[in-house]
C-alpha positions in Angstrom: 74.2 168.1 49.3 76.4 168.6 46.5 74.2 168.5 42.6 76.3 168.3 39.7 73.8 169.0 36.3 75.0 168.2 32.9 74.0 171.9 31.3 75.1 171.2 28.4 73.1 168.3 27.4 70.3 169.2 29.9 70.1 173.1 29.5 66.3 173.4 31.5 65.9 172.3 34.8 62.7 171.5 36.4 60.6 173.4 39.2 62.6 171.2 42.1 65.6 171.2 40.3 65.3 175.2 40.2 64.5 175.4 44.3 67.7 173.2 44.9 70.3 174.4 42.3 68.5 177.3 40.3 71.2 179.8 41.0 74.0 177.5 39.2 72.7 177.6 36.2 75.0 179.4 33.1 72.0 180.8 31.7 68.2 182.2 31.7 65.8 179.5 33.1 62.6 180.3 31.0 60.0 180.7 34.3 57.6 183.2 32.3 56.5 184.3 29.0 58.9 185.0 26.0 59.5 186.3 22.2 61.6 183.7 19.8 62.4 182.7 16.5 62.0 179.6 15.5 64.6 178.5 13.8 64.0 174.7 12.8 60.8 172.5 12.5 61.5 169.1 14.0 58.2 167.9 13.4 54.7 168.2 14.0 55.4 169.1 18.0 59.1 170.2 18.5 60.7 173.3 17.3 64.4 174.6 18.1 64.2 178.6 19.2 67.0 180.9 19.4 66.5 184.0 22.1 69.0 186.7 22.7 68.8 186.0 26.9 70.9 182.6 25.3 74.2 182.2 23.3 72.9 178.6 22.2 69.8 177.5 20.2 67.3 175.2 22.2 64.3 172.9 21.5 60.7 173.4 22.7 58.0 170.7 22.7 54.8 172.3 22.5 52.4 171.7 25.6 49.8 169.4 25.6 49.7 168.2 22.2 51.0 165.2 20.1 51.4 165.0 16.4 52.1 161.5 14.3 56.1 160.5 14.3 57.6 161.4 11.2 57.7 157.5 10.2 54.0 157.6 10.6 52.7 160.2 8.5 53.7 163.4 10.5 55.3 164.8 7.7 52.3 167.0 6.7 52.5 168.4 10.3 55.8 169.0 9.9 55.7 171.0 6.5 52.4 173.1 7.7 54.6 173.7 10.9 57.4 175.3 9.0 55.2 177.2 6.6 53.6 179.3 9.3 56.1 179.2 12.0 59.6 178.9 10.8 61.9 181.6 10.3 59.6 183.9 12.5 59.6 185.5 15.6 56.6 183.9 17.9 55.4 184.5 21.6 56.1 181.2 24.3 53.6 180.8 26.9 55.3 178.9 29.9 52.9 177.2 32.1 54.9 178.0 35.2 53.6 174.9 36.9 54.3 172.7 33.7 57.6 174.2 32.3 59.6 170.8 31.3 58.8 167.7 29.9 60.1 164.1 30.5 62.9 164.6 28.3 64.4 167.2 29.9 62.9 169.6 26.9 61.1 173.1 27.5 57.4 173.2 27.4 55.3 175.9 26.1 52.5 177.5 23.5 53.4 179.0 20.5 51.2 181.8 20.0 51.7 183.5 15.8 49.7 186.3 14.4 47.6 186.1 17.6 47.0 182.4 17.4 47.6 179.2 19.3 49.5 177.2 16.6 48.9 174.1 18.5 45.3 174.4 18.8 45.3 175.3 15.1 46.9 172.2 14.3 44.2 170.0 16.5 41.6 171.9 14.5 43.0 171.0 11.5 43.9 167.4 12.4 47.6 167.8 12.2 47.7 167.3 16.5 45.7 165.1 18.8 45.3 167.0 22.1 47.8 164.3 25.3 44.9 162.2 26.8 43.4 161.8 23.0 45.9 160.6 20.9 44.1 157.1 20.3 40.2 157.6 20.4 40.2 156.4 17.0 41.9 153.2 17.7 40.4 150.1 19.2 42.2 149.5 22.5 44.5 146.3 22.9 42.4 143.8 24.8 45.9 142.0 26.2 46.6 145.9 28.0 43.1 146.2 29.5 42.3 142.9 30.6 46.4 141.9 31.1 45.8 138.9 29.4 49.4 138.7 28.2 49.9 137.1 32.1 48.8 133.9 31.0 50.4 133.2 27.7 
């Protein structure tokens, strides 16, 4: 079976896609532990990294957190993001079994100074650890009892 992959817009490949066409790929696949710099803050949970294994800059999502969309007050995440991140040279955990999100995007933990910037952002309540994001909310009532079936 022939597998063409777009590289260019799609530059990580996922755990299967790595067992089936791995050794096509133009460039490091990040399977362990690495040093970066973080070179821009897209918001509260995406940074872009740049690596000398690569000869292009590259996003990572942070793992298992969610900050507020920009449009919905994430700018303060954004801002304390950049103010202890950006510009510097940080250690990515890869979680070996959880290495790519939905979007095609690199997974990882940003550890700075010795800390877990994503867990320092839930302490601060910049970040919502995945699974929480809407404790705070009341649920809609059409989504748990499907009511919207009858209208």
């Amino acid at each position: 079976m022939v597998y063409e992959h777009d590289y260019n817009a799609f530059p990580e490949l996922s755990n299967q896609q790595l067992q089936d066409i791995g050794f096509t790929s133009p460039f490091k696949q990040y399977t362990e532990d690495f040093r970066a710099t973080v070179i821009k803050v897209h918001d509260g949970d995406t940074v872009t990294l740049r690596t000398t294994e690569r000869d292009f800059d590259f996003p990572l999502r942070f793992l298992n957190i969610n900050s507020r969309e920009l449009n919905e007050g994430g700018e303060e995440a954004r801002e304390w993001l950049k103010n202890q991140i950006l510009g510097k040279e940080v250690d990515v955990l890869i979680d070996s079994d959880n290495r790519v999100g939905k979007y095609g995007r690199l997974l990882g933990t940003i550890i700075s100074q010795g800390l877990d910037v994503a867990q320092e952002q839930i302490n601060l309540g910049l970040a919502k650890e995945f699974g929480h994001e809407y404790e705070d909310q009341i649920p809609k009532t059409s989504k748990i009892f499907n009511t919207e079936q009858w209208f």
